[in-house]
PASEBA-1860 file (N, C-alpha, C; in nm, 3 decimals):
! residues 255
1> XXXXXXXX> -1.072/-3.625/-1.879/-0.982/-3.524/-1.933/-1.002/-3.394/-1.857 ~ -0.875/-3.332/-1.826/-0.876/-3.197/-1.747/-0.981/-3.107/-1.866 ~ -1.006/-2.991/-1.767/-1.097/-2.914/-1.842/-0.979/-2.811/-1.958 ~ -1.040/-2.819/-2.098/-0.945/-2.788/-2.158/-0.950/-2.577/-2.184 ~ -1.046/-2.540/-2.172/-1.121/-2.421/-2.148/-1.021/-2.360/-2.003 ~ -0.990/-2.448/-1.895/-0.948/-2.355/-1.779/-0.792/-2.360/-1.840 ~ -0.748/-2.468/-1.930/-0.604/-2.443/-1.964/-0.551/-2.322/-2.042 ~ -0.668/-2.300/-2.186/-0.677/-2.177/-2.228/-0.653/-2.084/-2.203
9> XXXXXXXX> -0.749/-2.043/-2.118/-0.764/-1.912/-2.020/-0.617/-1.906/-1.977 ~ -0.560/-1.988/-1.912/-0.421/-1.951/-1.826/-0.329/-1.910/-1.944 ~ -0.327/-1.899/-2.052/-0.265/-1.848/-2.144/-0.104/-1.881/-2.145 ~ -0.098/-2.057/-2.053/0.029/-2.103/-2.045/0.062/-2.035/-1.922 ~ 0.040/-1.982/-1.789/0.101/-1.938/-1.680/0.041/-2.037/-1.556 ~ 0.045/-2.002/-1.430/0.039/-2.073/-1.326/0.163/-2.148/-1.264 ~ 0.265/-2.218/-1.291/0.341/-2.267/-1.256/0.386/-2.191/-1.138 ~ 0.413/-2.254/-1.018/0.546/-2.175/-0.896/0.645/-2.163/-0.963
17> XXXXXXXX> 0.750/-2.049/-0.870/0.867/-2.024/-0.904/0.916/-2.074/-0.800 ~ 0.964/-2.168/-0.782/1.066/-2.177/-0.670/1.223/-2.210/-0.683 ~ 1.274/-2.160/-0.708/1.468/-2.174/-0.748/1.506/-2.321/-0.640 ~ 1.572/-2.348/-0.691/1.580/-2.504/-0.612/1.726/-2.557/-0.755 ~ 1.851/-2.557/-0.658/1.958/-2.608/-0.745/1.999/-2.745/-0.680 ~ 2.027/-2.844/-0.773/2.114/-2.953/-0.735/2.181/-3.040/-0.814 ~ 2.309/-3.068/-0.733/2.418/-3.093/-0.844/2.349/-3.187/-0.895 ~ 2.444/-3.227/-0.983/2.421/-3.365/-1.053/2.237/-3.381/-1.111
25> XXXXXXXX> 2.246/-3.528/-1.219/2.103/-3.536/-1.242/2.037/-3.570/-1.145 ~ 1.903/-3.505/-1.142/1.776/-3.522/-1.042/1.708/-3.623/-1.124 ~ 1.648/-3.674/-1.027/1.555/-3.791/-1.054/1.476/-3.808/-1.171 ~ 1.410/-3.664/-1.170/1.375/-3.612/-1.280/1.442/-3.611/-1.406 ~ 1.581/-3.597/-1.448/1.657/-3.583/-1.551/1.657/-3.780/-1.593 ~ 1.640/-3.856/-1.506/1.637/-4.010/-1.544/1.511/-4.060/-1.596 ~ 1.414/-3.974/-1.547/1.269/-4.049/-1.568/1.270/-3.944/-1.715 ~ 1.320/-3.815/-1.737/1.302/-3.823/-1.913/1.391/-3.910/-1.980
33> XXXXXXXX> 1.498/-3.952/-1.916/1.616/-3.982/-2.016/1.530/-4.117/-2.110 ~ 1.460/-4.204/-1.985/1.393/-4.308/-2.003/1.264/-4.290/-2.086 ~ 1.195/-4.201/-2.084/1.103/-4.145/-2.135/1.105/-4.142/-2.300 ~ 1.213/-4.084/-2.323/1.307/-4.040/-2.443/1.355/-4.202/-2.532 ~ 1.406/-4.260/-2.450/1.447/-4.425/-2.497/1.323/-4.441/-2.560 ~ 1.222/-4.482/-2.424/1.109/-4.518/-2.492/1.041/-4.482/-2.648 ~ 0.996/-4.358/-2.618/0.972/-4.302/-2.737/1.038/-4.312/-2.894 ~ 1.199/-4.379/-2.877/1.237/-4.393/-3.000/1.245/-4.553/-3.010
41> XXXXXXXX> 1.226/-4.625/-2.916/1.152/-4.821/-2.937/1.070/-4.790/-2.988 ~ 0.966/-4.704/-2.933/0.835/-4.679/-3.023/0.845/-4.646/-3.110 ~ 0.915/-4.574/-3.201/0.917/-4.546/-3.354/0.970/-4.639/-3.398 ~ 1.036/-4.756/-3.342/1.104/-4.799/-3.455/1.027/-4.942/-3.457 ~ 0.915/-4.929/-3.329/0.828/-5.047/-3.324/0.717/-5.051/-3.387 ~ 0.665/-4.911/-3.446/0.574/-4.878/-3.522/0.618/-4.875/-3.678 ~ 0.701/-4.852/-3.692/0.824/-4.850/-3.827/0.799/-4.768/-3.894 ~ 0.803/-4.639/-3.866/0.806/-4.484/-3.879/0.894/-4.464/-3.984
49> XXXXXXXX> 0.863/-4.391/-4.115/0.970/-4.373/-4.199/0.982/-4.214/-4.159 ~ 1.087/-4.193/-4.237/1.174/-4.087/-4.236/1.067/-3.929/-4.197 ~ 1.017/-3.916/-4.226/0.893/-3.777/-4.249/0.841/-3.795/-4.111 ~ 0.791/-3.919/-4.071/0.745/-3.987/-3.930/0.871/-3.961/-3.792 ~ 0.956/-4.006/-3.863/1.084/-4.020/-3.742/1.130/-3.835/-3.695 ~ 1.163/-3.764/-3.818/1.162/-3.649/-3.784/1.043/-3.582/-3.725 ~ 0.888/-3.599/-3.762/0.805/-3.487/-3.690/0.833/-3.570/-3.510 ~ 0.859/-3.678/-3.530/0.799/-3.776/-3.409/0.945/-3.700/-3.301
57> XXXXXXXX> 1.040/-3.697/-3.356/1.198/-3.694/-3.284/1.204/-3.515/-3.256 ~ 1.069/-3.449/-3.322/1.078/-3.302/-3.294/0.967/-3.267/-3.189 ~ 0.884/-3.334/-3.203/0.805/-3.319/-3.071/0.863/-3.373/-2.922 ~ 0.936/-3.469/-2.933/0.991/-3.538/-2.841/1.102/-3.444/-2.777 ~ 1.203/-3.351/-2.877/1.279/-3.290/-2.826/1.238/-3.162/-2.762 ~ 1.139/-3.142/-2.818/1.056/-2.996/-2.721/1.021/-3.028/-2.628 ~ 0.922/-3.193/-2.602/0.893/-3.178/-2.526/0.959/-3.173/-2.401 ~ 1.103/-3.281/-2.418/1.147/-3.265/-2.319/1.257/-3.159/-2.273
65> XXXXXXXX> 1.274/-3.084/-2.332/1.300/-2.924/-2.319/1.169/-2.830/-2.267 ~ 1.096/-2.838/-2.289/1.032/-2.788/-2.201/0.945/-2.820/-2.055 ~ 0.962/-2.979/-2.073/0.903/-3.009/-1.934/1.014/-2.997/-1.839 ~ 1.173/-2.988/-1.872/1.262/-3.003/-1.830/1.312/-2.896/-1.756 ~ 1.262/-2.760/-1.832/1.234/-2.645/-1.749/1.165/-2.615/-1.706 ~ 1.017/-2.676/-1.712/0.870/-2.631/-1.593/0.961/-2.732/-1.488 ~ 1.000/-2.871/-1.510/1.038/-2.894/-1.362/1.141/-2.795/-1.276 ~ 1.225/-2.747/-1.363/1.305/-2.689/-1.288/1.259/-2.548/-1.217
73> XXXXXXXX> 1.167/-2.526/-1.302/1.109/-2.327/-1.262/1.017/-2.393/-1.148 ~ 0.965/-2.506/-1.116/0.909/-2.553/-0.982/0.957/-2.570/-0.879 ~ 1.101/-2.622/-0.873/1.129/-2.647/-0.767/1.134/-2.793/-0.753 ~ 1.087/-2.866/-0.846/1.120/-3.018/-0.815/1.201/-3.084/-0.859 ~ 1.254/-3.222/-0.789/1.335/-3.310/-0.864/1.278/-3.395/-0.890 ~ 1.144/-3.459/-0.865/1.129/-3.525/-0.936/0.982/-3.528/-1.016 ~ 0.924/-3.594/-1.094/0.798/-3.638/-1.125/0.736/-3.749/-1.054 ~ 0.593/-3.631/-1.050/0.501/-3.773/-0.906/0.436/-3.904/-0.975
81> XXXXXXXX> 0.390/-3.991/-0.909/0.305/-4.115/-0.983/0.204/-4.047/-1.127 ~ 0.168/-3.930/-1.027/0.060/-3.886/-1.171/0.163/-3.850/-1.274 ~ 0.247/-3.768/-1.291/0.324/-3.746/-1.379/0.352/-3.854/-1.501 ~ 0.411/-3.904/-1.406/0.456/-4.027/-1.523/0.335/-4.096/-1.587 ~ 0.246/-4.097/-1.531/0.116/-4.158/-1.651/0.114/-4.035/-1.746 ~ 0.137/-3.943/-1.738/0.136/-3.860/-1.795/0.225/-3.823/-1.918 ~ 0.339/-3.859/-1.855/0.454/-3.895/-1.937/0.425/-3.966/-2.001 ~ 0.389/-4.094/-2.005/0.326/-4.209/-2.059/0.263/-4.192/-2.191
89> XXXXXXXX> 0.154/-4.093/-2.117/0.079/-4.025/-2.276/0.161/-3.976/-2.369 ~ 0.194/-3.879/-2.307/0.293/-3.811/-2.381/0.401/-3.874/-2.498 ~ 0.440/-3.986/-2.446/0.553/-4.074/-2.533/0.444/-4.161/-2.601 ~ 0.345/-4.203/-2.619/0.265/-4.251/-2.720/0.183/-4.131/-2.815 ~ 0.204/-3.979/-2.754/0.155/-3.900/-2.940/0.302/-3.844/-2.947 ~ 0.440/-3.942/-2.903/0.496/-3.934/-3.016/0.475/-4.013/-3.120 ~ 0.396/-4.105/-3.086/0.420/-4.236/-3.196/0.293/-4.187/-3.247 ~ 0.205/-4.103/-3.198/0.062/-4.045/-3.289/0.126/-3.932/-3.390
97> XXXXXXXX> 0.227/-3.875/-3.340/0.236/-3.796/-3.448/0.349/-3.873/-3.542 ~ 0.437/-3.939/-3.551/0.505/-4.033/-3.631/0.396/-4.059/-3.750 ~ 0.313/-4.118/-3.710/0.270/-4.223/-3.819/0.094/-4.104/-3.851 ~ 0.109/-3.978/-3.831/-0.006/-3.873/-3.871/0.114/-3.814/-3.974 ~ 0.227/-3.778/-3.989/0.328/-3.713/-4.039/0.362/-3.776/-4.103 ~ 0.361/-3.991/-4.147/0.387/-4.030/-4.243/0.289/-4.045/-4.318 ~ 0.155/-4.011/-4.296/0.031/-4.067/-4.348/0.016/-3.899/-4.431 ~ 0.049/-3.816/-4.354/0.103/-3.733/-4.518/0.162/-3.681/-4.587
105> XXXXXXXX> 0.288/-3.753/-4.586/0.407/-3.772/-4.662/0.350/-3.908/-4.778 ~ 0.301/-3.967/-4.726/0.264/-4.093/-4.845/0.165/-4.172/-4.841 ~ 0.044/-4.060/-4.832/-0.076/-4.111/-4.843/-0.147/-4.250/-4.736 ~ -0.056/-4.281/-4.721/-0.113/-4.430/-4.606/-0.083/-4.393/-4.486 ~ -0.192/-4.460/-4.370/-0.161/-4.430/-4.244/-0.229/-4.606/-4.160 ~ -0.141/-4.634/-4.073/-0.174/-4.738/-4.070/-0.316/-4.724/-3.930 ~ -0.431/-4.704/-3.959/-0.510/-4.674/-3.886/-0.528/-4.734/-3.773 ~ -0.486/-4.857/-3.757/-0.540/-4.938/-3.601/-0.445/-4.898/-3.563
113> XXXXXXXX> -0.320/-4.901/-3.567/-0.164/-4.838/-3.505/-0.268/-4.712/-3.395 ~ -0.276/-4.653/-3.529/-0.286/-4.471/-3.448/-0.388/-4.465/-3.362 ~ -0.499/-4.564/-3.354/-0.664/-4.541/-3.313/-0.591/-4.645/-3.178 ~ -0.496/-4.756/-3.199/-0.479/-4.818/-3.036/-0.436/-4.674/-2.965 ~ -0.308/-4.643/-3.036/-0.229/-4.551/-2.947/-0.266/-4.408/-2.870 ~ -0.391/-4.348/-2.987/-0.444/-4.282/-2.932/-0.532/-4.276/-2.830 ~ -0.619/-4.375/-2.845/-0.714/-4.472/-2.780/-0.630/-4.509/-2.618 ~ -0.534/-4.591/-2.645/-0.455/-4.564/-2.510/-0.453/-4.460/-2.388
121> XXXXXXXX> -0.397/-4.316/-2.468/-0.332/-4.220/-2.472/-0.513/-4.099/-2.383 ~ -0.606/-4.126/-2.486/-0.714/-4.080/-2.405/-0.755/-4.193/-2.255 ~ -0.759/-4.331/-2.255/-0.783/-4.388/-2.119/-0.688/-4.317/-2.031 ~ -0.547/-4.308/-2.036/-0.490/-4.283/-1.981/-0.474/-4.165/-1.902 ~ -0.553/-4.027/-1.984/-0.555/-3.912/-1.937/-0.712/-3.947/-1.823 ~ -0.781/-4.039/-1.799/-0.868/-4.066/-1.670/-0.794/-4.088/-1.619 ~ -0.644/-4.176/-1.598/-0.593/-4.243/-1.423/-0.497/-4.154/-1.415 ~ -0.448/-4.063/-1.486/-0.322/-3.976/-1.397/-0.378/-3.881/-1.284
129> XXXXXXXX> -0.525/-3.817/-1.321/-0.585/-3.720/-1.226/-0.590/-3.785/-1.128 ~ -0.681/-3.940/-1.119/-0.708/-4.015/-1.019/-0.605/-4.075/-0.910 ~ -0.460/-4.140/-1.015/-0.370/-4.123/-0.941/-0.282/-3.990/-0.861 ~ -0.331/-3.870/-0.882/-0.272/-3.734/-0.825/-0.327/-3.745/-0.699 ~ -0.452/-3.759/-0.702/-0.553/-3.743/-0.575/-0.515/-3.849/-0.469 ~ -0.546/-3.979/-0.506/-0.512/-4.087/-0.450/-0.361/-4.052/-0.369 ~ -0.246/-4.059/-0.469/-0.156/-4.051/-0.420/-0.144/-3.914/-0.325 ~ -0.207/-3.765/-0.319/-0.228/-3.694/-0.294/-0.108/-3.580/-0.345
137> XXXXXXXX> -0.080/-3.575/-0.433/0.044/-3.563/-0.522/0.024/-3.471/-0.608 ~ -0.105/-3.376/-0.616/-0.185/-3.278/-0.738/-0.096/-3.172/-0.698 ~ -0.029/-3.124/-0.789/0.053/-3.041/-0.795/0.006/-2.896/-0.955 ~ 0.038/-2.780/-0.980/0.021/-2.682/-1.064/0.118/-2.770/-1.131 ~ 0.210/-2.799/-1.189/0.320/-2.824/-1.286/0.246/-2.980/-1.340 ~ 0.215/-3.059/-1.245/0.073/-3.201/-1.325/0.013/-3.149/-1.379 ~ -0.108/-3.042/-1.339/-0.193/-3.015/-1.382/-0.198/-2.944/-1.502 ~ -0.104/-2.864/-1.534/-0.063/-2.786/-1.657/0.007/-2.898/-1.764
145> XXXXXXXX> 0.117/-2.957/-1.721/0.147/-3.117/-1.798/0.023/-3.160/-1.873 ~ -0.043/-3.265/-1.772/-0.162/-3.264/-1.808/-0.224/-3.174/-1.920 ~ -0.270/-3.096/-1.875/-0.381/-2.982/-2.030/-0.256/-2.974/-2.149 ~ -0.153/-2.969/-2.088/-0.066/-2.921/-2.211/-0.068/-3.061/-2.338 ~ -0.087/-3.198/-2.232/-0.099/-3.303/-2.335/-0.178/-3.319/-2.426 ~ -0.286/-3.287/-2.334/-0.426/-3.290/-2.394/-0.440/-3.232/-2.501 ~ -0.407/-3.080/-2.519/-0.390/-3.004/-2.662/-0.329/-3.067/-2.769 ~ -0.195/-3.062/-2.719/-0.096/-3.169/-2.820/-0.183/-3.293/-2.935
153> XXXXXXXX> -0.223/-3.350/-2.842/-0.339/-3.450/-2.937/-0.435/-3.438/-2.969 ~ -0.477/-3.350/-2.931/-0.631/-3.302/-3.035/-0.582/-3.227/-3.169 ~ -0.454/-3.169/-3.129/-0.424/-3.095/-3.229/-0.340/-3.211/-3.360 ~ -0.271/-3.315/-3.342/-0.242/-3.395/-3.398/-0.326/-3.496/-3.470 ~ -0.442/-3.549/-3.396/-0.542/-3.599/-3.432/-0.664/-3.481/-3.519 ~ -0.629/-3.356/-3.473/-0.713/-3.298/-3.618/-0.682/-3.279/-3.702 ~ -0.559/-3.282/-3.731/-0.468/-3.290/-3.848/-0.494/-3.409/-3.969 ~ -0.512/-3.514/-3.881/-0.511/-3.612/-3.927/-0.651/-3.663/-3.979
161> XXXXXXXX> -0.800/-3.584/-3.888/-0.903/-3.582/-3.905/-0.958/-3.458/-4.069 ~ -0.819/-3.400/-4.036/-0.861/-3.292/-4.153/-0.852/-3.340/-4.289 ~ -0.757/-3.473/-4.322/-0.728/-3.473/-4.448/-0.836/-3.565/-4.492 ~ -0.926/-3.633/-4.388/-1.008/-3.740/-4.373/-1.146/-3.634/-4.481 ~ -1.169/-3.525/-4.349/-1.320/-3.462/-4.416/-1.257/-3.316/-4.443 ~ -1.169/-3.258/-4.410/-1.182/-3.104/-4.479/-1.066/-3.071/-4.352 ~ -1.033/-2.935/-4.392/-0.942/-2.880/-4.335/-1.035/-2.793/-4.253 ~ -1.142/-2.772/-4.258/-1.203/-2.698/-4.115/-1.237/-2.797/-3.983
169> XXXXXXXX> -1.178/-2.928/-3.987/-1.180/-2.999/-3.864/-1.070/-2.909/-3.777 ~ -0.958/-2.869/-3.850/-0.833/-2.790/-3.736/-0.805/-2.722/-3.660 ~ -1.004/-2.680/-3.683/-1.046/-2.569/-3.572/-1.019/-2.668/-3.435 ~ -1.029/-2.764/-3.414/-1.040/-2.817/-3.299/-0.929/-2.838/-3.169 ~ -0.785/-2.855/-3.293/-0.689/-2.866/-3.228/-0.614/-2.726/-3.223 ~ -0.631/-2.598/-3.317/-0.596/-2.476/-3.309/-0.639/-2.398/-3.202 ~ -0.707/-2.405/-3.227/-0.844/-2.304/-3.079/-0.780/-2.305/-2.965 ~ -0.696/-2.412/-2.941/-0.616/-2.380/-2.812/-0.528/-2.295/-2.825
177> XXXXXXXX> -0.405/-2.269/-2.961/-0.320/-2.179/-2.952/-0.342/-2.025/-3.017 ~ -0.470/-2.060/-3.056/-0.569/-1.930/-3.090/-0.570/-1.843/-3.000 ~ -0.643/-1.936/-2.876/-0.718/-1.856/-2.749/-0.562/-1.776/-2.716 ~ -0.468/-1.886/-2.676/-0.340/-1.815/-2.593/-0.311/-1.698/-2.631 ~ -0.234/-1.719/-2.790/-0.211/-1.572/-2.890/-0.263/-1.458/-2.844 ~ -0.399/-1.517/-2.861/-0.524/-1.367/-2.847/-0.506/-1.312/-2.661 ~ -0.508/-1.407/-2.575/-0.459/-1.391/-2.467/-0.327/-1.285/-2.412 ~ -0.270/-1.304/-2.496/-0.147/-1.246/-2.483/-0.184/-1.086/-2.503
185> XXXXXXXX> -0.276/-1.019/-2.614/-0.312/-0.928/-2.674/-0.452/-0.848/-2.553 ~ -0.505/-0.959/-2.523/-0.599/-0.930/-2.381/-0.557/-0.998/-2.321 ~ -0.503/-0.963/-2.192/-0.463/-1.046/-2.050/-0.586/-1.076/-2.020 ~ -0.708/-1.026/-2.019/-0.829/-1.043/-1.892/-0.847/-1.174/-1.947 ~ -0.839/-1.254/-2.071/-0.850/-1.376/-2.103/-0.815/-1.489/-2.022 ~ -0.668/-1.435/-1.992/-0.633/-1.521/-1.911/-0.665/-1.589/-1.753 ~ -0.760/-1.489/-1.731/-0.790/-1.551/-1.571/-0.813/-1.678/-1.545 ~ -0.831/-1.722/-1.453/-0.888/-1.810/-1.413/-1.059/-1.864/-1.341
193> XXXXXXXX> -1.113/-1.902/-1.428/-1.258/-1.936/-1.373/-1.304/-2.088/-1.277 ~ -1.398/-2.112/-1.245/-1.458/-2.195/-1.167/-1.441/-2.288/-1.244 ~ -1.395/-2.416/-1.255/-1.412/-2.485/-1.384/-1.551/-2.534/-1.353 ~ -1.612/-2.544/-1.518/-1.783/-2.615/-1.545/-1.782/-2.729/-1.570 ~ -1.851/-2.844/-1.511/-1.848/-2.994/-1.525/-1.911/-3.004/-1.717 ~ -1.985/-2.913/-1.763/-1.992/-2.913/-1.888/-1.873/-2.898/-1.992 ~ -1.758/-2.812/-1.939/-1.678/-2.761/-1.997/-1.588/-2.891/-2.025 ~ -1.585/-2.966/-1.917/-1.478/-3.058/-1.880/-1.557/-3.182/-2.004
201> XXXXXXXX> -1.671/-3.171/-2.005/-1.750/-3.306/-2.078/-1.705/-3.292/-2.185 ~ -1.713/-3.165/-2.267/-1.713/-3.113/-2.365/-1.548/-3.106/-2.413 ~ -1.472/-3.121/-2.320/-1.299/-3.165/-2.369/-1.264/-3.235/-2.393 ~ -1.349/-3.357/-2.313/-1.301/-3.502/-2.308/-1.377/-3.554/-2.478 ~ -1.466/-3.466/-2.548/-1.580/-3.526/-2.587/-1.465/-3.496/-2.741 ~ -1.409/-3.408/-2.758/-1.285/-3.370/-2.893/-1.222/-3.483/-2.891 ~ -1.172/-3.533/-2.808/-1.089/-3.642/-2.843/-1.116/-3.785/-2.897 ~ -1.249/-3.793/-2.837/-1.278/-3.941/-2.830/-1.397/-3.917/-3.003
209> XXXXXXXX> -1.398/-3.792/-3.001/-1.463/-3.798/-3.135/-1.315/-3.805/-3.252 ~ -1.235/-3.712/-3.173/-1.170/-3.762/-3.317/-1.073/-3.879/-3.388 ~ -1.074/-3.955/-3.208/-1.034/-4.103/-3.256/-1.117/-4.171/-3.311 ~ -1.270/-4.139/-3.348/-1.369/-4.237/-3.373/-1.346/-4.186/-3.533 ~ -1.371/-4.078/-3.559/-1.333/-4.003/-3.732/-1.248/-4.038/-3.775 ~ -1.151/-4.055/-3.681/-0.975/-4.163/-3.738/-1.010/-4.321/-3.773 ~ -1.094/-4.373/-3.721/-1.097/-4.541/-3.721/-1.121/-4.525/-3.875 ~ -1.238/-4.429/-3.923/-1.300/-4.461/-4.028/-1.367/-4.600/-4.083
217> XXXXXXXX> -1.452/-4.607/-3.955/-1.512/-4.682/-3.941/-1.684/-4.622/-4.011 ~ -1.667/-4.501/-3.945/-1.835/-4.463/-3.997/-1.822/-4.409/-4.101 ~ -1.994/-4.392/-4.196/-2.011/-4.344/-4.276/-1.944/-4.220/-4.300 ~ -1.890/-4.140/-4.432/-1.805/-3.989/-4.428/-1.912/-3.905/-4.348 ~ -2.056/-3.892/-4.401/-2.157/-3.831/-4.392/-2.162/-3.783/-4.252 ~ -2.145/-3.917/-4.139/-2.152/-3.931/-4.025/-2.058/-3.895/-3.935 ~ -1.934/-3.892/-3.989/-1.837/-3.884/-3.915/-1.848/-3.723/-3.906 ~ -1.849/-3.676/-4.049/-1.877/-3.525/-4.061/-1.968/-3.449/-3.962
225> XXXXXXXX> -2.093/-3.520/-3.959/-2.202/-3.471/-3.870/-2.108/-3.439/-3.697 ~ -2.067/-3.613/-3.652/-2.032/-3.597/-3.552/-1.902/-3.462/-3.519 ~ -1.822/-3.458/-3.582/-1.739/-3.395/-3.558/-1.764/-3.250/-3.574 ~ -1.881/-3.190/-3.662/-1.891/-3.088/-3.653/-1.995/-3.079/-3.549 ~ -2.032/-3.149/-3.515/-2.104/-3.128/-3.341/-2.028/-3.072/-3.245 ~ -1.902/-3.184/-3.226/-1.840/-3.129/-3.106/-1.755/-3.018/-3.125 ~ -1.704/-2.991/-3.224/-1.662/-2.865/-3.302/-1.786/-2.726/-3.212 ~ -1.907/-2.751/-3.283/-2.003/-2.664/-3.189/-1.984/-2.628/-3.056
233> XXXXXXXX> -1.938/-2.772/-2.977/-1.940/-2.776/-2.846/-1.844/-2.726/-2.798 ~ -1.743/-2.718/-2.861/-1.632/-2.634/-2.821/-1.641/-2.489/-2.830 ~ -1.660/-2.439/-2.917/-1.730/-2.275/-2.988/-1.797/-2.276/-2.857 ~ -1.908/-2.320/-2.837/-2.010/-2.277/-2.763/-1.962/-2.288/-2.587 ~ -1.849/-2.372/-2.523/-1.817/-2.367/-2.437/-1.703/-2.230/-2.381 ~ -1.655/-2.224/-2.504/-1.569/-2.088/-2.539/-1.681/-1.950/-2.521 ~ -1.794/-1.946/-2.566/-1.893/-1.819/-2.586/-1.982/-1.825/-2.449 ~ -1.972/-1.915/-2.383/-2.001/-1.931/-2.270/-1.928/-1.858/-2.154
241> XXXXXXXX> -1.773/-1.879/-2.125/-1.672/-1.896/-2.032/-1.602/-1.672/-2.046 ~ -1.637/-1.623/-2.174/-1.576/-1.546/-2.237/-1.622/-1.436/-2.181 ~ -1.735/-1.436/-2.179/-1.867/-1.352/-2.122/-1.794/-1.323/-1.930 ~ -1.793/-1.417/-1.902/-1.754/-1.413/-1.755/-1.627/-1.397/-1.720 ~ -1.497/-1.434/-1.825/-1.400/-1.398/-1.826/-1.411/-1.191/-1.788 ~ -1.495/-1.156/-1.866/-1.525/-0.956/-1.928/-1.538/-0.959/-1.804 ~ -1.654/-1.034/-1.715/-1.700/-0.954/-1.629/-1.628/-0.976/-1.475 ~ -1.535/-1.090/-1.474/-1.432/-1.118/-1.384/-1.309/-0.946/-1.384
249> XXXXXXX> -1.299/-0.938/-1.530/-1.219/-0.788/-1.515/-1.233/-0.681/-1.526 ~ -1.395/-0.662/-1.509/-1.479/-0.542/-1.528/-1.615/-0.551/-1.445 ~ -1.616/-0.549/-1.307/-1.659/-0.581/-1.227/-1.770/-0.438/-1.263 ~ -1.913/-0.448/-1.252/-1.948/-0.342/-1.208/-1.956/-0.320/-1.059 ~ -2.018/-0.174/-1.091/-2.076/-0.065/-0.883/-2.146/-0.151/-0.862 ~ -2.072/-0.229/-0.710/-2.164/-0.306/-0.586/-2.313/-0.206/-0.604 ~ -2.427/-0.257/-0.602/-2.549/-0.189/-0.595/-2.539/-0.142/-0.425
END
């Protein structure tokens, strides 16, 4: 998983501007159209009721409203190999948030459903980077895709982790649109730092905990423990990065 700490910081910016018009649909406008199909086989393959179909059919329409204009504020027509794994993810937490949005509308959630899909959805965020590189295809508009997914489902999956042990799991999936907000109010937030191979451990480490709190497989006791661990680890990767953020825009006198 991209480091979720350097996505923060960017407070949602980085993208090129490059103006780039062309008639008709771009390549790009087919690989969402398809994208979009998909995503509603998937609801109706998961059998999403009504509460499900709407949160699931509202994430889907943002999303592709807004990836629809990062492609365009780039300059591209199309999406690279990495992309579309990406995409990929993306159209399976629609079906994570479908069936998190019917599970509380009516108490049931069909847990192996959500723990494959999510479960999926995290393998998957390892081969899109790998395929960027490989293909040599790493682009600012992947890479922001990318983190932007990543949030999306932590924040869906703590939702879903919250009704499990408490509503202070939501710190996990909030904290991302926390940081931005507050970003907005201090720019120096937003810079950009070195990314930390800790930081990056510590992103990947939210997710895969909170598909494990979703199986409900472990003890409450345990699950609690774990999750308020990486909860820590996040806080503490944040109180880490914050410090150096100050001093990136408040340089002291060269001695």
């Amino acid at each position: 998983m991209a480091s979720l700490g350097s996505f923060l910081r960017s407070g949602g910016r980085g993208l090129p501007v490059r103006p780039h018009r062309v008639a008709g649909p771009t390549p790009a406008t087919w690989q969402l159209a398809v994208a979009a199909a998909g995503a509603v086989v998937l609801l109706v393959a998961i059998g999403s009721g009504p509460v499900g179909w709407a949160a699931g059919l509202a994430y889907l329409a943002a999303l592709l409203a807004v990836l629809a204009w990062a492609v365009r504020r780039a300059g591209a027509t199309t999406l690279g190999p990495a992309d579309l794994v990406t995409l990929l993810r993306a159209v399976l937490i629609v079906g994570v948030t479908a069936l998190v949005a019917d599970g509380l509308a009516t108490g049931a959630t069909p847990v192996a459903v959500l723990v494959t899909l999510s479960s999926v959805a995290l393998v998957l965020d390892a081969v899109d980077g790998k395929v960027a590189r490989r293909t040599e295809t790493v682009t600012p508009l992947g890479a922001r895709f990318d983190m932007e997914i990543d949030a999306v489902l932590l924040l869906v999956l703590s939702v879903h982790v919250a009704v499990l042990l408490g509503p202070w799991v939501l710190a996990i999936g909030l904290i991302r649109y926390v940081f931005v907000a507050v970003s907005l109010a201090l720019p120096w937030l937003g810079a950009t730092l070195t990314a930390r191979y800790a930081a990056k451990v510590v992103a990947a480490l939210q997710g895969i905990v909170l598909v494990v709190a979703a199986s409900e497989l472990l003890p409450t006791l345990l699950a609690v423990i774990m999750v308020a661990v990486a909860l820590a680890l996040l806080v503490w990767s944040f109180a880490v990065d914050i410090p150096r953020l100050w001093q990136m825009a408040h340089p002291g006198p060269t001695p």
